[in-house]
N, C-alpha and C positions, 0 to 999 in steps of 0.2 A: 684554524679553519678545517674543517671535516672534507676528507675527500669523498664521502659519498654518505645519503642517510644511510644506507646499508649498512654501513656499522655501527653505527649510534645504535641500532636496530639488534644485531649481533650483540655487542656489548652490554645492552640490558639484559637480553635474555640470556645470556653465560652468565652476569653476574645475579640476577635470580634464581639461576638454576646450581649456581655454585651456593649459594647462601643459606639457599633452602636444602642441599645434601650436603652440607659441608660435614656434619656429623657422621653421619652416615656411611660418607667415602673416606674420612682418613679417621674415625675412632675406631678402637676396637672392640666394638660391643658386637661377639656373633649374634646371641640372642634376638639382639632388636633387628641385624641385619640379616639375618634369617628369615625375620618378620614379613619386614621392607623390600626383600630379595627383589620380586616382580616387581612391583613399581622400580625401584632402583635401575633395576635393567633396560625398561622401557626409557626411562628419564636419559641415562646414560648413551642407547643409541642414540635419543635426537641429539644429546649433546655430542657428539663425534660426526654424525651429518653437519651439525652446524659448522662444527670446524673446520671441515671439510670445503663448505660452502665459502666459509669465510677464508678460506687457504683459496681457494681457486679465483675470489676476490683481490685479494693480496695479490697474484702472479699477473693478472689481468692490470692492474692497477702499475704496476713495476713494468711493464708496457707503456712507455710513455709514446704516445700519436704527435705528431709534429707537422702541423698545417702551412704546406709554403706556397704561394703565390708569387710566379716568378712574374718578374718587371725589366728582369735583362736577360740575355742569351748568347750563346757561347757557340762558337762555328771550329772550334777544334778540338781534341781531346788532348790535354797538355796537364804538367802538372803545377805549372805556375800557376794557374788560375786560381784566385784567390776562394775557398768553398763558402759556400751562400747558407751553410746551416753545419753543425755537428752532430750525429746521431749516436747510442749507444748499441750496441748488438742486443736484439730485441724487441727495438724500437719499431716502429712506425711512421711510415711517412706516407701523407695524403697531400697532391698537388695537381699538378696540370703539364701540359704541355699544346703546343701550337705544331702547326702543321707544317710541312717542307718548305712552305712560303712564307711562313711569318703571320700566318692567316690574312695574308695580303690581299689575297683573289677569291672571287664569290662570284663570278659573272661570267659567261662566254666568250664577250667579247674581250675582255681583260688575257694578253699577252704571257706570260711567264717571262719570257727573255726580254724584257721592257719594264719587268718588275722587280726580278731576281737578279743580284749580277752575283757571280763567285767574286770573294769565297763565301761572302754572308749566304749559304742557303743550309738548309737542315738544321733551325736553331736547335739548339739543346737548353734544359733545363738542369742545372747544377752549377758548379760542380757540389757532392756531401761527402760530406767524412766523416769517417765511421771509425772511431774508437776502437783502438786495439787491433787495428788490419795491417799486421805489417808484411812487405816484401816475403814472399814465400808463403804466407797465410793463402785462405779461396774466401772470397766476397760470396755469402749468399745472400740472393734476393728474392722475397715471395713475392707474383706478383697477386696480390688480392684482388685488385681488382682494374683493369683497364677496359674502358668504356668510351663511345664518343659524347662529347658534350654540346654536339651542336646538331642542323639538320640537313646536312649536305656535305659534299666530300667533293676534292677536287683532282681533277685527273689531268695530265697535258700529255702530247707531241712535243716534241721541240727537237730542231737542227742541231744534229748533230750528237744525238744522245739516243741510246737505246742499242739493243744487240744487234736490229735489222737496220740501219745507217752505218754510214762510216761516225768514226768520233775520233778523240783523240789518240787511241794506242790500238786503232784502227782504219786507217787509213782509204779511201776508197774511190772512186772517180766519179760516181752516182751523183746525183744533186740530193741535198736534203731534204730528211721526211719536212713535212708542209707543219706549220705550228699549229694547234689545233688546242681548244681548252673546253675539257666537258665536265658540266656539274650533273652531280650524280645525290638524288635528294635520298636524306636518310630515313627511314620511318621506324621510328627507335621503339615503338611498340610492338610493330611486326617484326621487326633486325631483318630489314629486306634495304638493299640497295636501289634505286629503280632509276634510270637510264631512257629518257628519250630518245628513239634513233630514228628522225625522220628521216632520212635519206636509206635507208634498209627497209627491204620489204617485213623485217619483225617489228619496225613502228615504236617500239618499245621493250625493255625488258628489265626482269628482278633478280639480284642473285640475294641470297642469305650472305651473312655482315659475320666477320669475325676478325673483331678487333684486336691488331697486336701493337707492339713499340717496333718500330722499324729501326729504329736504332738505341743502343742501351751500350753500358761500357765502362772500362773506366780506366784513368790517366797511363798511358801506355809507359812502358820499358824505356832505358837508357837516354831520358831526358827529350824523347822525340814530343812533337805538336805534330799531331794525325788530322785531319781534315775531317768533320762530322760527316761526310760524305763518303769515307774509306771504312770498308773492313777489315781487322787484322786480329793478331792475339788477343789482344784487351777487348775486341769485342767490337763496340763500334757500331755503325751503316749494316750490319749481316743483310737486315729486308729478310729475316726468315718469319714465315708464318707462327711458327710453334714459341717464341715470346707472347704469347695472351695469357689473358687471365687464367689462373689455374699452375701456370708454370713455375715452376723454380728454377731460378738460374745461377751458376756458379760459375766466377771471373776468376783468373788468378789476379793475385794483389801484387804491384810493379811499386807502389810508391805509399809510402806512409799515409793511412785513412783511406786509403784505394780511390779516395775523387772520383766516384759514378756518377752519371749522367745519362739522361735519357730524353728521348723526342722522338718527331718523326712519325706520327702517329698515324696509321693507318686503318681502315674499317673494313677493307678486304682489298688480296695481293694473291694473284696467281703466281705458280710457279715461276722464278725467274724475273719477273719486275719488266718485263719484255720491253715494256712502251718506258720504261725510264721513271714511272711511278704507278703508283697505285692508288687505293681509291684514299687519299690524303684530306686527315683531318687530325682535328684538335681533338684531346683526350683527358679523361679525371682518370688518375692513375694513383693507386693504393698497395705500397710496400712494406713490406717487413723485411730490417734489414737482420745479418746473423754475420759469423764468423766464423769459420773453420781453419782453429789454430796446429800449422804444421804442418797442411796439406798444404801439396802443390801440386798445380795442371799445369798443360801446356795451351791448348787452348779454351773458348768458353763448354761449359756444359749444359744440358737442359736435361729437366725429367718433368712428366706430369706421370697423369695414372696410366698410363698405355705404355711407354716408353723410356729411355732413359737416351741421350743423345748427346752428338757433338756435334758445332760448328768449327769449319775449318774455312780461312779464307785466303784466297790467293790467287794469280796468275800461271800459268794456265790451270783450267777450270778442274784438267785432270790431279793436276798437283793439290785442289783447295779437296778436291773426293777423298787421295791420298791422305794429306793431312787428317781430317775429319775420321775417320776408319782407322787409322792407326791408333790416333788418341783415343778412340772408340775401343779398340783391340785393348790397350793398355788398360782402361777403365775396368774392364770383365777380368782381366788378370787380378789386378791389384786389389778389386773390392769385393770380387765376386769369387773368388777363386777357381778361375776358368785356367786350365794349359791354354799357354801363347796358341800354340795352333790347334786346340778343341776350338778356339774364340775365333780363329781364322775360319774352322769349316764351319758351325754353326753362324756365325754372322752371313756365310755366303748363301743361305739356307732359307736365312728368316730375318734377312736385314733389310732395311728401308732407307730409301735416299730422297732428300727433298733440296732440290737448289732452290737455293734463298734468289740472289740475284747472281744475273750474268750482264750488268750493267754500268756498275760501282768501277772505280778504280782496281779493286780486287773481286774478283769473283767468291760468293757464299756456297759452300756443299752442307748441309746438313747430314748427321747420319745417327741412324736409328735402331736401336735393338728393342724388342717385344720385352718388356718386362715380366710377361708369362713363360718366359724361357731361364728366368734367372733364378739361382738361389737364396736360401740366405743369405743376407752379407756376413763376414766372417766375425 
């Protein structure tokens, strides 16, 4: 079975192009090849284009794409979880994911806390395992492509959750915010969010859509089960904006085939996750996974074309900044060859800080250095 007419295509014309100069290119007749010189050369280029084509076929081809359709989902990041596919570094993975609720809720009047009980909330999609990712190895992930696949996104209130209520590892004497559940329709032509607010004199309004994985990650250190809901090393719940499309992201590996997983899918999330979600939806999500044998982080990394960053996550909020900038400082040493404290003043100079969430079990800091400030890598 042919894997593509492309080469059937290739292969006739190398072997008529080889059959017809066969003499030509390996006898030794200068005379005649004297003759033939200029045709020869011309024939000769397309056949080295063609190879060329046909090589970049080949590489494309050895890219195997892997279509999963998930049917079940996983509410913590562990490493028993049995993986739902094996991928090779290089590979491809096109799949989906559902929203914080299980795509439960589509309605106003529809409840969250009537719907959702802990610990089942923030399914995840996976766990995959990736070939050749062991302990001390970095999980790279492209993300090609995350998009929403549907046309509306779901936002709540709810008792008891969020930075401005009391909640659980905050304590408070106030009554609870009031539950409250707004659907926010998507216009995937425009990528404009739009928000009814009759009760506000603006009646209505649009923000632009930029959709990321609010949660991505994989099987955490020393045998723990993480709650899909918590941030930590392995990644997890961050809720930072800068996972969309375009990103590369880099996990360190804790357990044999690193068991990534992702969900939690959002279409746009201000700083912070303030109200305890964001604008919550279902997504087609398109990876390319890779390996990097030998390197170790401490926590996850992101770059696209602007920046190059780390998430740090933890209690208190200043400890998860710390974290994140450290790791950040150590990156510009080790790959950039910055002095430890050239990377201290210039980071304080031209650095950017983005909080993911201050909602989570653990608090998100993002941190960001200008990749117009960097040099070669070494």
């Amino acid at each position: 079975m042919r894997i593509n007419p492309f080469i059937d295509y290739v292969e006739f014309f190398l072997f008529t192009l080889l059959r017809k100069n066969a003499a030509r290119i390996f006898l030794f007749d200068k005379e005649k090849a004297m003759r033939k010189s200029v045709f020869a050369k011309k024939e000769c280029i397309i056949f080295i284009l063609i190879l060329s084509v046909f090589s970049i076929q080949m590489v494309l081809f050895a890219q195997k794409t892997h279509h999963y359709e998930p049917t079940e989902f996983h509410y913590t990041y562990d490493a028993r979880h049995e993986p739902v596919l094996k991928l090779k570094p290089g590979d491809i993975l096109v799949t989906q994911t559902v929203d914080a609720f299980g795509n439960r809720i589509s309605r106003k009047d529809q409840l969250a806390s009537e719907i959702v009980h802990l610990p089942k909330v923030n399914d995840q999609t996976g766990p995959f395992y990736v070939e050749d990712a062991k302990p001390g190895d970095t999980l790279v992930l492209h993300l090609l492509k995350v998009r929403p696949n549907r046309d509306y996104a779901v936002s709540t209130h709810l008792p008891y959750f969020g930075v401005l209520t009391g909640e659980t590892y905050t304590a408070m004497l106030n009554e609870p915010l009031p539950e409250r559940t707004y659907i926010w329709k998507l216009d995937l032509m425009r990528y404009v969010g739009i928000l009814d607010l009759p009760d506000s004199k603006l009646n209505k309004v649009e923000i632009p859509l930029s959709p990321f994985l609010g949660t991505v990650g994989v099987a955490p250190n020393y045998g723990e089960a993480v709650l899909s809901l918590t941030p930590a090393e392995h990644g997890g719940n961050m809720d930072c904006v800068e996972t969309r499309e375009g990103t590369t992201l880099y996990f360190p590996v804790f357990v044999d085939g690193a068991l990534f997983m992702l969900g939690d899918g959002h279409a746009a999330q201000g700083d912070g996750e303030i109200c305890g979600t964001g604008l919550e939806c279902s997504l087609d999500v398109t990876v390319k996974v890779d390996v990097i044998k030998g390197m170790t982080i401490k926590w996850p990394r992101f770059e696209d074309e602007e920046y190059i960053m780390v998430a740090g996550s933890t209690r208190p909020l200043i400890d998860a900044f710390r974290s994140a900038h450290v790791e950040l400082i150590n990156w510009l040493e080790e790959d950039y060859g910055f002095d430890r404290w050239d990377a201290l003043q210039l980071i304080s100079q031209v650095g950017v800080t983005r909080v993911g969430n201050v909602v989570d079990p653990k608090y998100t800091v993002v941190a960001k250095f200008p990749k117009k400030f960097l040099p070669a890598k070494k």
